[in-house]
C-alpha positions as CSV (number, residue, x, y, z in Angstrom):
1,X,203.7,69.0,-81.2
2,X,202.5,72.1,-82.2
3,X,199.1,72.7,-83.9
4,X,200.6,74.5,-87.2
5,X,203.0,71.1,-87.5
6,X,199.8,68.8,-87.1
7,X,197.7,70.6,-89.8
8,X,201.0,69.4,-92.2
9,X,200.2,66.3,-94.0
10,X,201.8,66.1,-97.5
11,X,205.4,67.0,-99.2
12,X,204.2,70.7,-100.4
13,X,202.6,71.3,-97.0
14,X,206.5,70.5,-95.2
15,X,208.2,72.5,-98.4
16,X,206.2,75.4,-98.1
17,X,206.6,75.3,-93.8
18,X,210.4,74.7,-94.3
19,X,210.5,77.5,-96.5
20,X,208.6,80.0,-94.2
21,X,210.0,78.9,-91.2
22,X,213.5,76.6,-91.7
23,X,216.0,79.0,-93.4
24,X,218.6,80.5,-91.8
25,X,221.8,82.1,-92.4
26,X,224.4,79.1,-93.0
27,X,227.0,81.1,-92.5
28,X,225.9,81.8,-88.7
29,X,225.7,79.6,-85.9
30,X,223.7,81.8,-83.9
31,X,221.1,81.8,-86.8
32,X,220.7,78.5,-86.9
33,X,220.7,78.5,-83.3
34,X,217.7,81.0,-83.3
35,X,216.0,78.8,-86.2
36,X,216.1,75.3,-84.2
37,X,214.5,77.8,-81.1
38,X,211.5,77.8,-83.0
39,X,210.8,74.2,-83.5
40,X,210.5,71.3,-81.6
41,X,212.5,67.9,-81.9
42,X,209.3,65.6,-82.1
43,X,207.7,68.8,-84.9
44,X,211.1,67.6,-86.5
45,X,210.5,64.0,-86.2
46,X,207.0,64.4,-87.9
47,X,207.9,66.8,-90.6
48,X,210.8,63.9,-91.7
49,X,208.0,61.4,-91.3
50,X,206.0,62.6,-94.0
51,X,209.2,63.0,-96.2
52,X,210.7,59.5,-95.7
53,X,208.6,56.2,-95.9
54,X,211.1,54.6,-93.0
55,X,211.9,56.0,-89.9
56,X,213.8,58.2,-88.6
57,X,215.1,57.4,-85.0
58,X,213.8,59.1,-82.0
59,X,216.7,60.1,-80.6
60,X,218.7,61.8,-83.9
61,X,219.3,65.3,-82.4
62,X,217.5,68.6,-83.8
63,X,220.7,69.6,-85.7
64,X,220.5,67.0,-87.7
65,X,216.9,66.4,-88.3
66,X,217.1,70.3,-89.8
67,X,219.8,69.0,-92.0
68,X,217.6,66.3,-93.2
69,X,215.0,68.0,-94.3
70,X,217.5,70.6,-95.7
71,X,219.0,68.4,-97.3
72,X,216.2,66.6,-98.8
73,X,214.8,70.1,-100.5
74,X,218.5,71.1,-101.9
75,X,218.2,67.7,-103.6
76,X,214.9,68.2,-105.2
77,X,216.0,71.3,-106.2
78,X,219.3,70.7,-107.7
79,X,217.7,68.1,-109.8
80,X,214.9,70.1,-110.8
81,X,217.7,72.6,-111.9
82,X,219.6,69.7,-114.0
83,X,216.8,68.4,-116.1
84,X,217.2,70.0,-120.0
C-alpha cells in the first residue's frame, strides 16, 4: 500500500483523498482508466475498509471498488442535499 493511503484512518481523511485524487471524467473511459492507474487494488480495499464495518472481498476488481466508494460519497451527498 502506499504511504499517503496508510496515513488515512477516518471517513473525512478517504473523502478528502477521494476528492483530490478519485474523480474523473464519467463520461470517458480513458479517464477513468488514467484514474484507476494511480491507485492500487489493496489502497482500494483499505480505503473501503474504513468506510464499511464488513468486508469487502479480496478479489472485487478495481472498477468496482472505485464505484464503491463513489458511490458511497454521491449518497452522502444526495442526502445531505435533501434534508429541509
Amino acid at each position: 500500500m502506499s504511504n499517503i493511503v496508510l496515513k488515512i484512518f477516518i471517513e473525512d481523511q478517504v473523502k478528502e483523498y477521494y476528492k483530490n485524487n478519485l474523480i474523473y471524467d464519467h463520461s470517458s473511459a480513458e479517464s477513468k482508466k488514467e484514474c484507476l492507474k494511480k491507485i492500487s487494488a489493496s489502497d482500494l480495499l483499505y480505503l473501503c475498509s474504513i468506510l464499511f464495518e464488513h468486508p469487502i472481498n479480496k478479489n472485487t476488481r478495481k472498477d468496482r471498488l472505485l464505484y464503491i466508494i463513489e458511490h458511497y460519497f454521491n449518497s452522502i451527498d444526495r442526502a445531505i442535499s435533501m434534508k429541509p
